[in-house]
VOGU-752240 format. One line per field, with one value per atom (N, C-alpha, C, O): chain; atom name; y, x, z. Coordinates in steps of 0.001 Angstrom, whole numbers, always signed. Layout:
N
kette: [A	...];
atom: [CA	...];
v: [Y	...];
u: [X	...];
w: [Z	...];
end
This chain:
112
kette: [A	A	A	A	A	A	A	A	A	A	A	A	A	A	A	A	A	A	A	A	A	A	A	A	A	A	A	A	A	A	A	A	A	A	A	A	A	A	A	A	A	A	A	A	A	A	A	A	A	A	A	A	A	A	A	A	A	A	A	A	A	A	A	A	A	A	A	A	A	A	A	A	A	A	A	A	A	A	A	A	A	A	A	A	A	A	A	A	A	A	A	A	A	A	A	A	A	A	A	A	A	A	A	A	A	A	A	A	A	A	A	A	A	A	A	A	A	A	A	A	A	A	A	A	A	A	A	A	A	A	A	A	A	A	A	A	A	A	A	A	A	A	A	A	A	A	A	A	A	A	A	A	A	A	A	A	A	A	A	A	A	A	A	A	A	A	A	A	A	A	A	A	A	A	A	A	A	A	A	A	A	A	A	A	A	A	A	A	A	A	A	A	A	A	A	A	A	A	A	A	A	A	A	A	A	A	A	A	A	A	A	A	A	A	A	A	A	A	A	A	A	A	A	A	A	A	A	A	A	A	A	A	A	A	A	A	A	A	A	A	A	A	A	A	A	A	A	A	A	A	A	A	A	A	A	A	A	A	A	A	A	A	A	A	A	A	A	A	A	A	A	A	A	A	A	A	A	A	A	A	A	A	A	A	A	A	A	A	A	A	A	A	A	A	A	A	A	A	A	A	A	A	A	A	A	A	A	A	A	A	A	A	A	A	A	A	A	A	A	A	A	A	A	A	A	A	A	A	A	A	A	A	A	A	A	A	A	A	A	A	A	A	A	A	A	A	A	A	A	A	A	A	A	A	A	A	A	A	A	A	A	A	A	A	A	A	A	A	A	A	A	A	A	A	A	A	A	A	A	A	A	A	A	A	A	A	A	A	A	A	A	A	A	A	A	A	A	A	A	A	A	A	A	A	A	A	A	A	A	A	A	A	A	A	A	A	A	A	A	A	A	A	A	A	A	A	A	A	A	A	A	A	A	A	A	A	A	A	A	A	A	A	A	A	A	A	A	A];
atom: [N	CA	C	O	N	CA	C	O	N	CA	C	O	N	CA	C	O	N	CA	C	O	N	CA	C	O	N	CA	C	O	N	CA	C	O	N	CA	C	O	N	CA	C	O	N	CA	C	O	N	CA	C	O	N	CA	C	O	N	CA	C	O	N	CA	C	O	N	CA	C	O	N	CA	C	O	N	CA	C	O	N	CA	C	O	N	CA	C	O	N	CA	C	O	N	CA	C	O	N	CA	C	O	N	CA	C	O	N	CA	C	O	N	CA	C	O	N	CA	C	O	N	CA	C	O	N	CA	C	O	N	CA	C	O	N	CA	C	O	N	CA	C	O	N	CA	C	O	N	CA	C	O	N	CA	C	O	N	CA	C	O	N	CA	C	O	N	CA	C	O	N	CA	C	O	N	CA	C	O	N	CA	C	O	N	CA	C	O	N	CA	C	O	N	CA	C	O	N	CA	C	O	N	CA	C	O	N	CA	C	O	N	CA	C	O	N	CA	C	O	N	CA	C	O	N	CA	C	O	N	CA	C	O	N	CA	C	O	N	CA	C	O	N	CA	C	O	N	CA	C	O	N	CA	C	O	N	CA	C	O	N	CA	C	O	N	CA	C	O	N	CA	C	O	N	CA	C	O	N	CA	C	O	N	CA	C	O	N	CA	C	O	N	CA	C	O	N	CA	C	O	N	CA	C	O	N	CA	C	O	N	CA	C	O	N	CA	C	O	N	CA	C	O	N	CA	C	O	N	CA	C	O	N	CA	C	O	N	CA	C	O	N	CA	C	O	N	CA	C	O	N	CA	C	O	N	CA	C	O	N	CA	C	O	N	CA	C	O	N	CA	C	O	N	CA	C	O	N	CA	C	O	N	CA	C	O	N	CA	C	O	N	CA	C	O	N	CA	C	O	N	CA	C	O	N	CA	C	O	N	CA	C	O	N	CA	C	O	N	CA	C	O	N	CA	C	O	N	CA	C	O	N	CA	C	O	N	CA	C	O	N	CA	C	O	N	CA	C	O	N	CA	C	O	N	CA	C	O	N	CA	C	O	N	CA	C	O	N	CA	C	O	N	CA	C	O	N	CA	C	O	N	CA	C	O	N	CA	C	O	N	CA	C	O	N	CA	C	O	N	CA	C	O];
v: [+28862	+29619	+31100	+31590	+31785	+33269	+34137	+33767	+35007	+35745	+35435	+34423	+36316	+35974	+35381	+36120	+34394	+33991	+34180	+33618	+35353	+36015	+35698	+34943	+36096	+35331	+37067	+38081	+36822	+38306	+37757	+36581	+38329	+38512	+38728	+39796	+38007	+38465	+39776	+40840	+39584	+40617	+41581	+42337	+42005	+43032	+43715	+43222	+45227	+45438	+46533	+46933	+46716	+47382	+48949	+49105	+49782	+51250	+51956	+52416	+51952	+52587	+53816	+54284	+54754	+56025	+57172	+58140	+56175	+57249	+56944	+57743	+56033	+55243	+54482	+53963	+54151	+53202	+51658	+50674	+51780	+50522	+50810	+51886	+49219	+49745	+48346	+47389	+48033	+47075	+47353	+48280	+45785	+45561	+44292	+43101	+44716	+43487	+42663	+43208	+41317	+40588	+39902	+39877	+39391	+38665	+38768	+39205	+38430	+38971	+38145	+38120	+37466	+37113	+37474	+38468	+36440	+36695	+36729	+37759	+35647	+35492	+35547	+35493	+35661	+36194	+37288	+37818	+37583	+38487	+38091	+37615	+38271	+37808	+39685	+40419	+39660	+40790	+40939	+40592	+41328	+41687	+43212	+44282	+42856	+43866	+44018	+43102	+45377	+45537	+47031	+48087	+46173	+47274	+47672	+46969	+49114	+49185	+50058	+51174	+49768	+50316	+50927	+52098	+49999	+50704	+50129	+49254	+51035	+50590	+51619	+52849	+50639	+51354	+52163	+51704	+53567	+54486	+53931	+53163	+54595	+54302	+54076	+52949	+55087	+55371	+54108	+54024	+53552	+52845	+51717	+51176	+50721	+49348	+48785	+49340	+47952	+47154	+46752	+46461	+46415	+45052	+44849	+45583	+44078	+43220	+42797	+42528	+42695	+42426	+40443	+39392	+40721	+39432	+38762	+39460	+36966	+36458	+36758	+36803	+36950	+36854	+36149	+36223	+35391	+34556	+35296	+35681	+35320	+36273	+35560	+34815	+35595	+35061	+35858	+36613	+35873	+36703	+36304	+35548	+36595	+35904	+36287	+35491	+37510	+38590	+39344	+40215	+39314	+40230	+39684	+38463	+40917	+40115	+41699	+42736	+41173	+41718	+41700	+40784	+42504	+42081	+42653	+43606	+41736	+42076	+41805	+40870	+43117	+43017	+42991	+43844	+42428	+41591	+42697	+42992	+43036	+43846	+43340	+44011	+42152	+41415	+41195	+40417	+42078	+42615	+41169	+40900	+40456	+39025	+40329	+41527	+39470	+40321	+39315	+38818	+38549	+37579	+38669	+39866	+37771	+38361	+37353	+36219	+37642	+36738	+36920	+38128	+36042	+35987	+35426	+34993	+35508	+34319	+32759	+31756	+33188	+32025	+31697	+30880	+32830	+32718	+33189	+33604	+32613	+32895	+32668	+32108	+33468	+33664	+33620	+33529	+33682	+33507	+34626	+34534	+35992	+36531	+36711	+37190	+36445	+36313	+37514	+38552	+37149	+38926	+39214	+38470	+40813	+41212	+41775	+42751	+40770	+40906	+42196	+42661	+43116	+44119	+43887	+43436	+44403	+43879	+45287	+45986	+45308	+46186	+45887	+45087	+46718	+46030	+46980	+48197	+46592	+47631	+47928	+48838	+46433	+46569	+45940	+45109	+46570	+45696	+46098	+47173	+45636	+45513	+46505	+45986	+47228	+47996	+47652	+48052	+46737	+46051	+44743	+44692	+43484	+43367	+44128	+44040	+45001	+45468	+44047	+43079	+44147	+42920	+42661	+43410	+41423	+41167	+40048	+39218	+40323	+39483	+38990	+39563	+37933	+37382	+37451	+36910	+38095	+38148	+37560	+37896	+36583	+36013	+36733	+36694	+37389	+37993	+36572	+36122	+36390	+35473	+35328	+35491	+35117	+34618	+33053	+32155	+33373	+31657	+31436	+31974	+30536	+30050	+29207	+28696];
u: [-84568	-83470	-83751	-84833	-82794	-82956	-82374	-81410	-82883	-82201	-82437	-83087	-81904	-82034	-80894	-79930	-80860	-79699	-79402	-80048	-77937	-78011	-76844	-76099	-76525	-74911	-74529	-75207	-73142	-72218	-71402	-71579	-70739	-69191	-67797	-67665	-66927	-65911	-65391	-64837	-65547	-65057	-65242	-64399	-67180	-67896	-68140	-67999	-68639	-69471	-68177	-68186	-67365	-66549	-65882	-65895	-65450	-65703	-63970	-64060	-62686	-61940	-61680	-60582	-63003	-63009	-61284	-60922	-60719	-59506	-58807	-57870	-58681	-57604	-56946	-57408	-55920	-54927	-55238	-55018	-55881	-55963	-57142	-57545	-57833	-59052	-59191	-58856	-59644	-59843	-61673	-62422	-61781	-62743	-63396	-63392	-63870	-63915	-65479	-66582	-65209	-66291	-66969	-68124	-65635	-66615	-65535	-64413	-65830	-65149	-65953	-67165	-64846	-65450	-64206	-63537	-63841	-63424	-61708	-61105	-60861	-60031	-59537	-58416	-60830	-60102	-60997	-61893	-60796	-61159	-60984	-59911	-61915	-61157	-61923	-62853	-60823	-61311	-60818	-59744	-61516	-60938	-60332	-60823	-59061	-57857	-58343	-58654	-58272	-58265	-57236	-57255	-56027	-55267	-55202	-55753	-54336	-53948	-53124	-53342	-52274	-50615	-50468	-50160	-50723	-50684	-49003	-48401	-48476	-47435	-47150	-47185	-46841	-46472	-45389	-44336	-45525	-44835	-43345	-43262	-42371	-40961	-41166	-41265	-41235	-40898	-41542	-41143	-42228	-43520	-43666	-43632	-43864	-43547	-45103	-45665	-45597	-46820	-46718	-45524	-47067	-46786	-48152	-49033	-48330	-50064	-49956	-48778	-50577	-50895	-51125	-50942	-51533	-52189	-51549	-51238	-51370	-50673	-52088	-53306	-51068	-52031	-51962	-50895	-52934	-52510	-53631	-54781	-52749	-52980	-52814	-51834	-53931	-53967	-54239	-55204	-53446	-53681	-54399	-53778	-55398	-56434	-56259	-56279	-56096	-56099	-55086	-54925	-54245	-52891	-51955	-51819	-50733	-49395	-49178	-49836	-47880	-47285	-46281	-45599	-45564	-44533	-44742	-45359	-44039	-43972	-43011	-42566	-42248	-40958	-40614	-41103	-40164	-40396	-38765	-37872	-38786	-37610	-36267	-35236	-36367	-34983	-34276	-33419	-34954	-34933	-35171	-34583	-35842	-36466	-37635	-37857	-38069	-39270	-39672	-38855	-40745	-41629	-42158	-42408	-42244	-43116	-44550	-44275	-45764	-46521	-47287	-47366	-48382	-48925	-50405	-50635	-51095	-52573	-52351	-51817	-53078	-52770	-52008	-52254	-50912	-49685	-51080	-52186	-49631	-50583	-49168	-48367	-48920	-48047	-48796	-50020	-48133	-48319	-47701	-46493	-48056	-47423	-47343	-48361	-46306	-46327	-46516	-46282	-47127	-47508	-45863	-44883	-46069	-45504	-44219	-43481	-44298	-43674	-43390	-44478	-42323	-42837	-42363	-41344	-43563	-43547	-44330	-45240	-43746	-44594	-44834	-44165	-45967	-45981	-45287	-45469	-44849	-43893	-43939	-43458	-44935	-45967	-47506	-47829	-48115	-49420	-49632	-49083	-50155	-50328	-51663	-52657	-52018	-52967	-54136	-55262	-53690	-54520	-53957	-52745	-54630	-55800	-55627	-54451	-56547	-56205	-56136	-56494	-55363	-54849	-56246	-56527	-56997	-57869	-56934	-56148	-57290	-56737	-57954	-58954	-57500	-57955	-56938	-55832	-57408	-56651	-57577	-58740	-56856	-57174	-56523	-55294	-57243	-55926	-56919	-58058	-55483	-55838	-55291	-54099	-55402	-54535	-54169	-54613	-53117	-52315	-51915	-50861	-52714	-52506	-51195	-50861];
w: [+15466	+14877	+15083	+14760	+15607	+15923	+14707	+14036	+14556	+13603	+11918	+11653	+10722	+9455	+8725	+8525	+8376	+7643	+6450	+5565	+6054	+4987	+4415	+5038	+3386	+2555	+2472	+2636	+2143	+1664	+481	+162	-26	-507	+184	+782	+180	+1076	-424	-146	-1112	-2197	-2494	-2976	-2159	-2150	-1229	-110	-1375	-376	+516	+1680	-370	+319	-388	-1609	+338	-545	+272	+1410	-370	+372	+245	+546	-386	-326	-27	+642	-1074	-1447	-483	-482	+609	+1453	+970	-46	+1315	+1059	+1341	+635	+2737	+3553	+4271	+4715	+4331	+5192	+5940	+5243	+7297	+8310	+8489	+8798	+8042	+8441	+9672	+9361	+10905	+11969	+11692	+11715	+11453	+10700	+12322	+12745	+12938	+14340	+15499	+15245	+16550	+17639	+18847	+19064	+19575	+21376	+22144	+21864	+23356	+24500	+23821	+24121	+22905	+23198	+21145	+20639	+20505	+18944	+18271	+18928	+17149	+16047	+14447	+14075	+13646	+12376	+11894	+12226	+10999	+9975	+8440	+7947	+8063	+6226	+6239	+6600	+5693	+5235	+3453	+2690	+3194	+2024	+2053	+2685	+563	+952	-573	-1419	-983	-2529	-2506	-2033	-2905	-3127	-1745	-1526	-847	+874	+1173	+550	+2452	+2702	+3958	+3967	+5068	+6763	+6626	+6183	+7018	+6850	+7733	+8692	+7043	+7209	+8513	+8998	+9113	+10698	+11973	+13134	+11549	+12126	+12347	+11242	+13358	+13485	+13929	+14873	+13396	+13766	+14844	+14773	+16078	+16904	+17227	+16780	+17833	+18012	+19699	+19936	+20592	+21982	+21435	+22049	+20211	+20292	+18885	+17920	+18933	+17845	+16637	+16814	+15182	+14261	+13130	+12521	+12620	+11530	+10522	+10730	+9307	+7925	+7034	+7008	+5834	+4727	+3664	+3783	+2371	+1545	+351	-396	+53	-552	-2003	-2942	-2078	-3496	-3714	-2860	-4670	-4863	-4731	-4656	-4652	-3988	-2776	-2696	-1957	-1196	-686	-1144	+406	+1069	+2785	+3262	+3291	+5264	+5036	+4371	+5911	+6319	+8208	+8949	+8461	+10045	+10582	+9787	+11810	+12152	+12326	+12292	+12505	+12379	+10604	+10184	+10027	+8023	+7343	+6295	+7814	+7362	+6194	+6367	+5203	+4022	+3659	+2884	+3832	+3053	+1902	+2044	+635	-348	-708	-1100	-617	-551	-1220	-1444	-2029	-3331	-2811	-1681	-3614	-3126	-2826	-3298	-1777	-1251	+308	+1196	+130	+854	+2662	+3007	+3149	+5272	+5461	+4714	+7156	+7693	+8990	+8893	+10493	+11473	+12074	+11858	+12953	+13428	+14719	+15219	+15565	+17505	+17705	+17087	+18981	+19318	+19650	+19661	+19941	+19687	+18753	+18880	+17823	+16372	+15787	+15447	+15464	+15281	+13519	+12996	+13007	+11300	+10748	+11193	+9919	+8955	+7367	+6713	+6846	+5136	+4050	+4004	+3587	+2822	+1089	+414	+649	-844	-390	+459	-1158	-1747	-3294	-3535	-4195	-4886	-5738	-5232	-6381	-7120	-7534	-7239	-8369	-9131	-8993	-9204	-8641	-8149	-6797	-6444	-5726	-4580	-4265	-4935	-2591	-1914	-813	+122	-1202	+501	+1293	+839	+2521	+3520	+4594	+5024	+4766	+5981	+7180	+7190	+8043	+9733	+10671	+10896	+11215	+12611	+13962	+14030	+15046	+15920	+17178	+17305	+17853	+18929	+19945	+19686	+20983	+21936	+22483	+23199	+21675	+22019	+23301	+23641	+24374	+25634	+25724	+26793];
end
């Protein structure tokens, strides 16, 4: 066995030093990424559209929220809630929540 095998918190260990939103990349190879989103009262400026090169599937672990998708579709999503987004999707988030701040799980991938 190479290396030390250590445990974390997906909860801890994290500092958004007066940001709104902060991305964190946990692992990464040829064709995905997962990372932890931690957001609090964050929200994509009016003007501004997300889109992704790559599909992403999101899970919201902590909080509530809302994505609003450009065709004016708005999921509101709670713990628990996951969504699937195609690349190129252009979506943005438009609540998160304060208290509890919102964590997420993101998968970015490329669907063959």
């Amino acid at each position: 066995m190479q290396g030390k095998l250590s445990k974390q918190n997906f909860y801890n260990g994290f500092n958004l030093n007066g940001q709104n939103e902060i991305y964190e990349n946990f692992l990464s190879g040829k064709i995905f990424s997962v990372e932890r989103i931690i957001s609090k009262g964050y929200k994509t400026s009016e003007k501004e559209w997300l889109v992704s090169k790559n599909d992403e599937w999101v899970i919201l672990l902590k909080g509530k929220a809302r994505v609003l998708f450009f065709e004016d579709t708005e999921l509101e999503l709670n713990e628990g809630d996951f969504i699937n987004i195609p690349k190129n999707t252009k979506h943005k988030v438009t609540f998160t929540s304060k208290r509890p701040e919102c964590f997420w799980l993101a998968i970015h991938y490329k669907n063959k």
